[in-house]
C-alpha positions in Angstrom: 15.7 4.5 -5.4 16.0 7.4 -2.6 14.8 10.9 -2.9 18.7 11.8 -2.8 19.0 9.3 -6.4 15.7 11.1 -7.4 17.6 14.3 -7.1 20.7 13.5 -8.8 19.2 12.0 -11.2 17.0 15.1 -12.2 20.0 17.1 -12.0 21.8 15.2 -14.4 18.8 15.1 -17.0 19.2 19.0 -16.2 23.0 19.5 -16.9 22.5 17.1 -19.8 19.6 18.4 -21.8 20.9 22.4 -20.6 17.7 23.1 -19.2 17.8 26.8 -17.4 14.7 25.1 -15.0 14.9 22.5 -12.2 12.2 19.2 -12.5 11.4 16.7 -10.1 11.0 13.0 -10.8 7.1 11.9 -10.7 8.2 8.3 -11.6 10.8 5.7 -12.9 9.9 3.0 -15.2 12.9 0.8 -16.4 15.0 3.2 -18.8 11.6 5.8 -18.8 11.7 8.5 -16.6 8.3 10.8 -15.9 9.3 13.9 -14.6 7.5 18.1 -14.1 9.2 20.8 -14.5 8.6 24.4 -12.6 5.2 25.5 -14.7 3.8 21.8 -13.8 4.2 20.3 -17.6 4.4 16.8 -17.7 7.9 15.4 -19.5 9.2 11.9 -20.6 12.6 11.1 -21.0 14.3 7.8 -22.1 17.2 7.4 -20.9 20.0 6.0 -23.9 23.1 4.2 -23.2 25.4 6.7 -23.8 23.6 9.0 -20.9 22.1 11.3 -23.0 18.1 11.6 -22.5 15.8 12.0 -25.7 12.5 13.6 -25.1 9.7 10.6 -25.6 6.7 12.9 -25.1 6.1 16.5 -23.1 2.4 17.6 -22.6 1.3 20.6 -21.0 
């Protein structure tokens, strides 16, 4: 995946969890994605198959 997918990617885990912060993707891992968010807290998403993102874990 390219840093542009990366990118898009976080934006649309952005848009669809109406997050008023930007993140960056740390890592993929089949449907799990690691990402950080501006105040460097570590969250998990899993991404379902209607597009949504649910919140596996989120440590500070």
């Amino acid at each position: 995946m390219s840093s542009k997918e990366y990118r898009e990617l976080a934006e649309q885990i952005r848009i669809k969890r109406q997050l008023p912060y930007t993140i960056s993707i740390e890592k993929i891992d089949g449907d799990t994605i690691t990402t950080h968010n501006i105040w460097g807290n570590t969250v998990i998403y899993k991404e379902l198959k209607d597009g949504d993102f649910e919140i596996l874990q989120y440590s500070d």
